[in-house]
C-alpha positions in Angstrom: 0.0 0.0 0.0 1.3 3.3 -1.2 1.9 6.0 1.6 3.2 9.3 0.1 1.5 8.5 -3.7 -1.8 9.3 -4.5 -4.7 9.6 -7.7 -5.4 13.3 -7.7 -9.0 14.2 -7.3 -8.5 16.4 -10.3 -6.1 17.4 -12.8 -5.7 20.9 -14.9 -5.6 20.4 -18.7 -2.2 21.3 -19.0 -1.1 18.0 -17.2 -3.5 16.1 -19.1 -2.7 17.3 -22.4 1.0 16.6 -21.0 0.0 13.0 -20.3 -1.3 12.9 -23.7 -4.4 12.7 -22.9 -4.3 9.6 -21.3 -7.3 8.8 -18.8 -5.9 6.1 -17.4 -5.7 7.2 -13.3 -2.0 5.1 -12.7 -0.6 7.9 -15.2 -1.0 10.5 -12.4 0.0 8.6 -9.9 2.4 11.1 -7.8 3.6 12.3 -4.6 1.9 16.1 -4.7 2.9 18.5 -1.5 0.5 19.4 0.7 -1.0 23.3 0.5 -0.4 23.9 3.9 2.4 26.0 5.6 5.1 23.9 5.8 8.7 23.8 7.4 10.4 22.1 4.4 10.7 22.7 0.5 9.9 20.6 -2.0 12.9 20.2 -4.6 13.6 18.6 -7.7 16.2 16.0 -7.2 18.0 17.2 -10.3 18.6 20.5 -8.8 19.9 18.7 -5.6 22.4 16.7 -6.6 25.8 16.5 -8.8 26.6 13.3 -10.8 29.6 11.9 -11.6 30.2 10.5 -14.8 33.9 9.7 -15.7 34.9 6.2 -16.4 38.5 4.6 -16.9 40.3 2.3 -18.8 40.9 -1.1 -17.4 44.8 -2.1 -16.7 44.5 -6.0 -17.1 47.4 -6.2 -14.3 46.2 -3.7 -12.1 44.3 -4.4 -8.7 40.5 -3.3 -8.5 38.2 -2.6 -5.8 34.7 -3.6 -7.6 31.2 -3.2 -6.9 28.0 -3.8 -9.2 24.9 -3.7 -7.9 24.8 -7.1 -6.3 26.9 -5.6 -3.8 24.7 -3.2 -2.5 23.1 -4.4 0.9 19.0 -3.2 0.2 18.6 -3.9 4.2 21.5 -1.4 5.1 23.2 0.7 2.3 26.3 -0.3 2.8 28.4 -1.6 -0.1 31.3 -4.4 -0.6 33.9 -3.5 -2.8 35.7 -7.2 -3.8 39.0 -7.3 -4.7 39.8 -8.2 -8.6 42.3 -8.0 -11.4 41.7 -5.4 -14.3 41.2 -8.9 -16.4 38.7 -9.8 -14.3 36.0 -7.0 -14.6 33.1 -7.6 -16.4 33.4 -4.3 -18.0 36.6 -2.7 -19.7 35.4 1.0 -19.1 33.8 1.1 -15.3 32.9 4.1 -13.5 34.7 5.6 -11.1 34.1 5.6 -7.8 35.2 7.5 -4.5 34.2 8.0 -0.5 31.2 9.4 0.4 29.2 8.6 -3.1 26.0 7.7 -3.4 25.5 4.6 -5.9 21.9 4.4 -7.5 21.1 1.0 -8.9 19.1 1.8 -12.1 17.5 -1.3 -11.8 17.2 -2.0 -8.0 15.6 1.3 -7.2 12.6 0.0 -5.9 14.2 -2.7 -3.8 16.0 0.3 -2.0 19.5 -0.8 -4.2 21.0 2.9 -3.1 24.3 2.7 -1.1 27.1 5.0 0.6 30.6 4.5 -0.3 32.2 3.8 2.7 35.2 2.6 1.5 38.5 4.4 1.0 41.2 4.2 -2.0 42.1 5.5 -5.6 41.0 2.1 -7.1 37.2 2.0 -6.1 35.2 0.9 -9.6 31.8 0.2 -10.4 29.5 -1.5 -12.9 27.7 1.1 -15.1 24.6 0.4 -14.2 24.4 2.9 -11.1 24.3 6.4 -11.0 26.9 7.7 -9.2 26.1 10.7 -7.2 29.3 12.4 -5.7 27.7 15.8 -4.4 25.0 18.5 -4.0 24.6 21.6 -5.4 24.4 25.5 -4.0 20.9 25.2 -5.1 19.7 24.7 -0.7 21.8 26.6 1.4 23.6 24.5 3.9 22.3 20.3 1.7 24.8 17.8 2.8 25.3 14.2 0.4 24.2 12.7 3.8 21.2 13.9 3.9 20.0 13.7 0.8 21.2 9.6 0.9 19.2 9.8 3.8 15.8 10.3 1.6 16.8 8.0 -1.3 17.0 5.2 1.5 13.3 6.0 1.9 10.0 4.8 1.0 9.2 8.2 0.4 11.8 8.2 -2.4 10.9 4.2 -3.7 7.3 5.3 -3.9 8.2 8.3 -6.4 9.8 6.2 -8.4 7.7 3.2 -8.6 4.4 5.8 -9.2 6.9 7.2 -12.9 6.1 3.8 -14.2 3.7 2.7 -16.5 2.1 -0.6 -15.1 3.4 -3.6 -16.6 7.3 -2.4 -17.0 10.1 -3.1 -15.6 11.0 -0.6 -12.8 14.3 1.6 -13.8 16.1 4.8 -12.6 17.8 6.8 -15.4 18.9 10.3 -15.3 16.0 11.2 -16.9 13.6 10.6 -14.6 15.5 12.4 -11.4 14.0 15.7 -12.3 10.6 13.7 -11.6 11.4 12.8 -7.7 11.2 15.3 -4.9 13.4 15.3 -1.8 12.0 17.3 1.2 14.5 20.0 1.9 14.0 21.7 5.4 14.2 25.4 5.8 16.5 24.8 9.2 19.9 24.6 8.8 20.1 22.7 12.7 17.2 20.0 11.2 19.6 19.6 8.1 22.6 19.0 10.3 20.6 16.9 12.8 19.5 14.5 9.6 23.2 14.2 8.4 24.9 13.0 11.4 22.3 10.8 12.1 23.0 8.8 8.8 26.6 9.3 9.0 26.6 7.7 12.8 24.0 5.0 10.9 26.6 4.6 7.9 29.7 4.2 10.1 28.0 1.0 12.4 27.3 -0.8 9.6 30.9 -0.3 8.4 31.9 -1.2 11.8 29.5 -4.2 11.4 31.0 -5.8 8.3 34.6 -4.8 9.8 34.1 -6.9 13.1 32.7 -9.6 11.0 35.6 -9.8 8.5 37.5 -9.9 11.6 36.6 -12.8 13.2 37.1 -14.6 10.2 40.6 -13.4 9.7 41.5 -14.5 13.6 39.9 -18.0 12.8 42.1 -18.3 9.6 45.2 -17.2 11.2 44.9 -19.8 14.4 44.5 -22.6 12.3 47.0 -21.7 10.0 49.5 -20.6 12.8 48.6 -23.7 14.9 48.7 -27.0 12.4 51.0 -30.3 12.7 53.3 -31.2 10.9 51.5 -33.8 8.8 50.7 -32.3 5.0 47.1 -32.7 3.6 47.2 -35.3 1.2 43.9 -36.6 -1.0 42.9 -39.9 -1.1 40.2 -41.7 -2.2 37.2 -42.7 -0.2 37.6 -46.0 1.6 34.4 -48.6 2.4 35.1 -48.4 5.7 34.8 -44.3 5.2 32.0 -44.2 3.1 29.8 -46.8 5.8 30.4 -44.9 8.2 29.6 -41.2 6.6 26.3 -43.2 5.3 26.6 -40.7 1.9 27.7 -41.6 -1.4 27.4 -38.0 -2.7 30.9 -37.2 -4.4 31.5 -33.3 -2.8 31.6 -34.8 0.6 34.2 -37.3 -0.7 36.2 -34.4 -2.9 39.6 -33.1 -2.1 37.7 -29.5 -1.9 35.9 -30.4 0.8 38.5 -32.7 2.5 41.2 -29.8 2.2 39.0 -27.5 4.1 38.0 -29.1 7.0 41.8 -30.7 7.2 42.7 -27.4 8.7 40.4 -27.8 11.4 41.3 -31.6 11.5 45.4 -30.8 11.5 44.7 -28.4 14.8 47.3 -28.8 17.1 45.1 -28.3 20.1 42.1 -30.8 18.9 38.6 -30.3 17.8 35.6 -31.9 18.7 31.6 -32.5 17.3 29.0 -30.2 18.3 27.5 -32.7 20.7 30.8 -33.5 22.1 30.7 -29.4 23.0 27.7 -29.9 24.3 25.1 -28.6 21.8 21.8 -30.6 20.9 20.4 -29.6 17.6 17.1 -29.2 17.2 14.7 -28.7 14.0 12.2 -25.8 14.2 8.6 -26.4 14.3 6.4 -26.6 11.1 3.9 -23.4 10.8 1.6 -24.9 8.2 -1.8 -23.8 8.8 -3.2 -27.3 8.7 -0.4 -28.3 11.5 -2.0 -24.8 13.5 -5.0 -24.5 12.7 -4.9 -20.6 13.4 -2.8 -18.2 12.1 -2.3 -14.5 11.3 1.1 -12.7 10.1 1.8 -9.4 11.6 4.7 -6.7 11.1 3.9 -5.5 14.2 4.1 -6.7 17.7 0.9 -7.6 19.4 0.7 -8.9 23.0 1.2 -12.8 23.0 2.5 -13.0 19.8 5.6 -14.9 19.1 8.6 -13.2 17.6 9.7 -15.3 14.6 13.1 -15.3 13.7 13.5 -17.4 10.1 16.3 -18.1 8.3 15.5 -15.4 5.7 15.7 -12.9 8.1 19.0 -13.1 9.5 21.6 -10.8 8.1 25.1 -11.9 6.9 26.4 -11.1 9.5 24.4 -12.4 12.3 21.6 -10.3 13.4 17.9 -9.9 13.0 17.3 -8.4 9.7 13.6 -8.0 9.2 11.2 -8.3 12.3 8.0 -10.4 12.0 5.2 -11.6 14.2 2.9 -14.8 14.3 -0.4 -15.2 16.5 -1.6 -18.5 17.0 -3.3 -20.6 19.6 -0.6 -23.4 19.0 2.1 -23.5 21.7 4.9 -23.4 19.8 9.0 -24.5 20.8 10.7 -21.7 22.4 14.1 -20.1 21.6 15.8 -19.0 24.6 19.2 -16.6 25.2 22.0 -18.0 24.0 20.3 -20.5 21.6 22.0 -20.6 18.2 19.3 -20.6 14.7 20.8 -22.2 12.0 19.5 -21.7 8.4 19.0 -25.3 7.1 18.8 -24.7 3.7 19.3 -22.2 1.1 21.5 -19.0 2.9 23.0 -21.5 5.8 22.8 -18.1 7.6 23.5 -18.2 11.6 22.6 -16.2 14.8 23.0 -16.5 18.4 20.0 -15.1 19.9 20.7 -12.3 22.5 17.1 -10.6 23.2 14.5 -8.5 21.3 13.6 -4.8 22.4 9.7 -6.7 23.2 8.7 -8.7 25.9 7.5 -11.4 23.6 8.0 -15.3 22.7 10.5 -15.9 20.4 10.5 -19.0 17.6 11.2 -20.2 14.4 9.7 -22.0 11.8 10.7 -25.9 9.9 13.7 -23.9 8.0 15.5 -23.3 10.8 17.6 -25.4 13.1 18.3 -24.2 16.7 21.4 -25.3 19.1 21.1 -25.0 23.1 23.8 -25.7 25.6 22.1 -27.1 28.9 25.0 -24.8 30.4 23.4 -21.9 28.8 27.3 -20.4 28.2 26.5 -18.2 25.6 30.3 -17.2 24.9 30.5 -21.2 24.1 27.7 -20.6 22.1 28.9 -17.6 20.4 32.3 -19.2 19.8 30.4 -22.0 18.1 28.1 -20.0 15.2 31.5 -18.0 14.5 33.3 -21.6 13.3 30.0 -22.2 11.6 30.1 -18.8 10.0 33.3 -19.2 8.8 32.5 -23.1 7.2 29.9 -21.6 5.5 31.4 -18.8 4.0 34.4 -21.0 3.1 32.1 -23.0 1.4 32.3 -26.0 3.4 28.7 -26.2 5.0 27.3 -26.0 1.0 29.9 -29.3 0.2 28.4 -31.0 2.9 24.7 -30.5 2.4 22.6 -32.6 0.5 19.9 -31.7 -2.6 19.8 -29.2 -5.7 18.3 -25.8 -5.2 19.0 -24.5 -1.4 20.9 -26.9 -0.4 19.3 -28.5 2.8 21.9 -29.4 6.3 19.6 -31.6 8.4 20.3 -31.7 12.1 22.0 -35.1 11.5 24.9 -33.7 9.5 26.0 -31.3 12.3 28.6 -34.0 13.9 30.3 -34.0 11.0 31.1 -30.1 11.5 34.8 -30.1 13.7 34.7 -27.2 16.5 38.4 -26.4 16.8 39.6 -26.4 20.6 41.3 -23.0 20.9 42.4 -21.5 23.7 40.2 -19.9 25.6 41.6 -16.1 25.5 41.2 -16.9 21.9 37.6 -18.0 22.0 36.8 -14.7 23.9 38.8 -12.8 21.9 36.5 -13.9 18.9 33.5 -13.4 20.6 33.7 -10.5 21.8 33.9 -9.2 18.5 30.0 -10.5 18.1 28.9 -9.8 21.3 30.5 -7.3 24.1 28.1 -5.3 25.8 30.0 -1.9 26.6 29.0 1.5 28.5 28.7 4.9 26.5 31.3 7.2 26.3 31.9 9.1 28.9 30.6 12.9 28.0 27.6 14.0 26.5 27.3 14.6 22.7 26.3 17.6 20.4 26.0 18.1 16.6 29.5 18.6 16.5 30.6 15.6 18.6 27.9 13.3 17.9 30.1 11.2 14.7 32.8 11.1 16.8 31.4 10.4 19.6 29.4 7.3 18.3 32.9 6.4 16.7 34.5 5.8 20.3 31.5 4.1 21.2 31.7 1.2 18.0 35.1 0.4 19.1 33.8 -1.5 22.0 30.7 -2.7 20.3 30.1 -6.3 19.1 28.5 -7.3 16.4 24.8 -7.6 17.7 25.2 -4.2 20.2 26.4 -2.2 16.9 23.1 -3.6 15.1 20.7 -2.8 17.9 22.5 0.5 18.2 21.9 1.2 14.6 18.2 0.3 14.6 18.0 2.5 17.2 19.2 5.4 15.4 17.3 4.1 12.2 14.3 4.4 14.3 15.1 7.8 15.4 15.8 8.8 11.7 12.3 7.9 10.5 10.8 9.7 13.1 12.4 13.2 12.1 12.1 12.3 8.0 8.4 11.8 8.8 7.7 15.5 10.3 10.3 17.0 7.4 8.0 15.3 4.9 5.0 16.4 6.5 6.2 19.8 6.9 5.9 19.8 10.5 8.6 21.3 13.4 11.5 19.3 14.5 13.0 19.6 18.0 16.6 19.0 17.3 17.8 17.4 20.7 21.7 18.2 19.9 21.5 21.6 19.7 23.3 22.3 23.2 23.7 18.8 24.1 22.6 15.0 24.7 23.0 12.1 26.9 
């Protein structure tokens, strides 16, 4: 349901001759300002915003950063730049890219495909099919990039776009059409200062995100690598006795690819033991088929004695609730409680260690996920645990090991066949910390000019699933002064002398 769009209740004949002549009501579908008094100003985006538009020419030896619009997180914004040889790019001439763009996805638009170059270096590239917006005009005194990124990451702006499109075609964003969106520009220089550090506090978390993340793979790679025997991997073929006992005939269990990666876990000097050797039980989530409930209604909302489902497809990559959703149902339904670990079974293989929700509700899952509990409910062993599993997956080892075609399924069975490396225990805390570290705020009180920074100090402390709450936080905050901007209403900017 469109918010901010609407039919017109009538039209003047210049914008129907315009339209030419078209009837049809979805041709006028448009965001149109109220005539009220209002605190903001309506501007083109065109007259916003400057584009870049210079391109180079690949060196086949040369070292890229690369990013197409794949690598553009629709949940977050943020963008991963891969590292590639010139020879290696899909595209001889890419575009250019530096900090503190704005990349448009011409064809992700309406998925919210719009991210914030975070990243730093003289070798950033893209794909061409992004508009690259590198700065704002003198058009609105005192308009920061931030904060218009800040509108492009809302609905506000999807809705715009999605209402330019005649019904029936395939939803682009060109340069021709950024005359036709408005951004909500506020006559307040404070509210257009407030907005801005409020996205660049937002943008630097989830950089701080993906950087812990990144990290604890890097320490898990480096023990194991530091740490092996002296015995050298060497591939041989499946034995009967082997194959018996494995119970699986499927040749990528069997493969030296799969063989060579868990050998590094296997050639540990310290050891490694199964998940239920650690301790964890494995259990399958419940089926939510209505036939199986009987009663059920989906909700994007909390509502009192409804359970909080967590599902595999809404865990982030890095290990934190992504989308929120809500199921009421008569049924009583298995619990997940602190500390318990949700696996994705099939398809993503995405993990979390669950460490609260800001409701008092129930929490579950549904038959695609898997859950792990510890009777010792030690959640830094718990932690440690969906960090190794983590890194299997992203190493590509949990996908040799599964079973089927499309998704991939890892039944609960297959989950002693995952080795949990015995590191030391500094170690283990030093990698979970990284995920989860609960830590005070800094010390002071912050201000517009202090708040970056000060949030800066704070996401060195942070793990993984503080920074995400943290950002959500500010997310929420966000929303709420976009929606009085947009609706032309005043907006107390709490910064102005100073904030707890």
């Amino acid at each position: 349901m469109m918010r901010y769009v609407t039919v017109p209740q009538e039209l003047p004949l210049s914008e129907i001759r315009a339209g030419d002549a078209c009837f049809s009501p979805g041709r006028y579908v448009r965001f149109r300002p109220p005539k009220v008094s209002m605190k903001s100003n309506f501007v083109p985006l065109d007259k916003l915003i400057v584009l870049r538009d210079s391109r180079i020419v690949v060196k086949k030896d040369k070292t890229y950063q690369y990013a197409e619009i794949g690598d553009i997180d629709v949940g977050t914004g943020g963008i991963v730049f891969r590292t590639m040889l010139g020879y290696r790019l899909p595209t001889n001439r890419p575009s250019v890219a530096q900090y503190g763009d704005i990349l448009v996805s011409t064809v992700r638009t309406y998925r919210k495909g719009i991210g914030y170059v975070a990243d730093d270096g003289d070798n950033l590239v893209t794909t061409n099919a992004v508009l690259n917006v590198c700065g704002v005009t003198d058009f609105a005194p005192n308009l920061t990039l931030l904060y218009v990124y800040s509108f492009l990451r809302t609905d506000f702006f999807v809705e715009q776009v999605w209402s330019m499109l005649n019904r029936g075609l395939y939803p682009r964003m060109d340069k021709g059409a950024i005359d036709k969106i408005l951004i909500p520009v506020s006559y307040d220089e404070r509210v257009i200062r407030y907005v801005s550090v409020l996205m660049q506090a937002i943008v630097e978390k989830e950089k701080a995100l993906r950087g812990k993340s990144d990290l604890i793979h890097e320490l898990i790679q480096s023990e194991l690598k530091e740490n092996q025997k002296r015995h050298q991997f060497q591939y041989l073929l499946p034995s009967i006795s082997e194959v018996l006992a494995l119970g699986r005939l499927d040749a990528a269990i069997h493969g030296s690819e799969c063989k060579s990666k868990i050998w590094l876990i296997h050639n540990y000097l310290s050891g490694f033991e199964t998940p239920k050797e650690a301790g964890f039980i494995v259990t399958p989530g419940p089926s939510l088929e209505i036939k199986i409930l009987r009663t059920r209604i989906n909700s994007e909302q909390w509502r009192k004695d409804y359970y909080f489902l967590i599902t595999p497809t809404n865990i982030s990559e890095w290990g934190t609730i992504a989308k929120e959703q809500f199921i009421g149902t008569a049924k009583h339904l298995p619990v997940i409680k602190k500390g318990d670990i949700i696996f994705g079974e099939s398809g993503s293989h995405r993990s979390l260690v669950f460490l609260g929700v800001p409701y008092n509700a129930v929490v579950t899952t549904n038959a695609h996920g898997l859950y792990a509990r510890r009777n010792d409910e030690n959640i830094a062993r718990a932690v440690f645990f969906r960090c190794i599993f983590d890194w299997l997956y992203k190493s590509g080892v949990i996908d040799l090991l599964s079973v089927g075609g499309s998704g991939r399924h890892f039944s609960p069975e297959y989950f002693e066949m995952l080795p949990i490396p015995k590191f030391p225990e500094d170690k283990q805390y030093e990698i979970a910390r990284l995920y989860h570290h609960e830590a005070p705020p800094p010390l002071g009180k912050s201000s517009l000019d202090t708040f970056t920074d000060w949030h800066r100090r704070w996401n060195t402390e942070l793990g993984i699933w503080e920074l995400d709450r943290e950002m959500k936080a500010l997310h929420r905050t966000l929303s709420e002064v976009q929606e009085k901007i947009i609706e032309g209403k005043t907006v107390n900017v709490p910064l102005l002398e100073t904030i707890q």
